[in-house]
C-alpha positions in Angstrom: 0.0 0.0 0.0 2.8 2.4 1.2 4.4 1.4 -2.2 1.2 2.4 -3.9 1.0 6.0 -2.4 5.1 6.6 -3.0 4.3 6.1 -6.8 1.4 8.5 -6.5 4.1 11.6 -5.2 6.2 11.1 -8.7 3.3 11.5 -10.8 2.8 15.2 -11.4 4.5 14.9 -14.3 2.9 12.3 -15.5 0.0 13.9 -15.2 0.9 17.1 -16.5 1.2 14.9 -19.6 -1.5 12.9 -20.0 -3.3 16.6 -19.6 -1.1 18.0 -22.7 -2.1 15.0 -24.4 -5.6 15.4 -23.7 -6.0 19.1 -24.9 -4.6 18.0 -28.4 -6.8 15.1 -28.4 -10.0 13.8 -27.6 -10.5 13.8 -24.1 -12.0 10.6 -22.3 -13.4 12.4 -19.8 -15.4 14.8 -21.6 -17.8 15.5 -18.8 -18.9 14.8 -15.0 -22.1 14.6 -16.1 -24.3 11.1 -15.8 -27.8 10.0 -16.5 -27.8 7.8 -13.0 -26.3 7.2 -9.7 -25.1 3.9 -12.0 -23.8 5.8 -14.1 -21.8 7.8 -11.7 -20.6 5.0 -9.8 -18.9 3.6 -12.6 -17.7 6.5 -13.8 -15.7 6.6 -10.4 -14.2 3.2 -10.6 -12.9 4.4 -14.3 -11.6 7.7 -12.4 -9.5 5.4 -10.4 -8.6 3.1 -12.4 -7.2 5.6 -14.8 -5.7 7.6 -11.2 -3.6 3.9 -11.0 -2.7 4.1 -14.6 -1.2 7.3 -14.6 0.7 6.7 -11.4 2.7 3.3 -13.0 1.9 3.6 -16.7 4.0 0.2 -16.9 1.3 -2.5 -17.1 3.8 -5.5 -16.1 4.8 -3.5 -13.4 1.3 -3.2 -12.3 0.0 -7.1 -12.7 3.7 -7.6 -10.7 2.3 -5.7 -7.8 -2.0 -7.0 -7.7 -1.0 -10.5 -5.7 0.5 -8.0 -3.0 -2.8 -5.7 -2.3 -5.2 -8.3 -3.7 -5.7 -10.2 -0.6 -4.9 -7.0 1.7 -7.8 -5.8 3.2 -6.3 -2.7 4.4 -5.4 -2.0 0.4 -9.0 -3.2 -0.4 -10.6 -1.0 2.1 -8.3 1.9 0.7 -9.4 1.4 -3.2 -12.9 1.9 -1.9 -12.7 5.1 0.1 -10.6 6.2 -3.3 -13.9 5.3 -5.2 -16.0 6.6 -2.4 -14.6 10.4 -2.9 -14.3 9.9 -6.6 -18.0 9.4 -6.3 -18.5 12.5 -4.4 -17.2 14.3 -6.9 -19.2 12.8 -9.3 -22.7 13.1 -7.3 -22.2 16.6 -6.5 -20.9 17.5 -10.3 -24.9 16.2 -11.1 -26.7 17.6 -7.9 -27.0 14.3 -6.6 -29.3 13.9 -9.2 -32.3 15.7 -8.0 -35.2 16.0 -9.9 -36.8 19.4 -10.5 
């Protein structure tokens, strides 16, 4: 887990490309905006699924390092709270969708 987080401090620049990138390109996030809670709950699991991938953009690397926090329930309990805020984010960016 520890492991996990270190990689996250190293990936500003990382991200400041995959950003570059996305300006020039089409962007896979083009919106917050879902039709449904669903919706928005899975959009949160791709938020940090892609937050993973841009922290170790080596796949092998990656698939080296699941047996370690797949049977961790600290490091499972953590991937959900990471999910949790993502959809926070995500519920708030639609008004929790509220009807009018």
């Amino acid at each position: 887990m520890a492991m996990f987080l270190s990689l996250g401090l190293g990936s500003s620049a990382l991200a400041e490309e995959e950003m570059k990138q996305s300006k020039s390109s089409d962007s896979w996030l083009p919106s917050l905006i879902t039709e449904t809670p669903q919706e928005g709950f899975a959009l949160a699991v791709t938020l940090s699924q892609k937050g993973v991938g841009t922290t170790q953009p080596d796949t092998s690397v990656r698939k080296a390092l699941r047996g370690a926090y797949a049977h961790d329930p600290d490091s499972l309990i953590a991937v959900s709270q990471v999910i949790a805020t993502h959809f926070q984010t995500v519920a708030a960016a639609n008004d929790y969708w509220k009807e009018d």
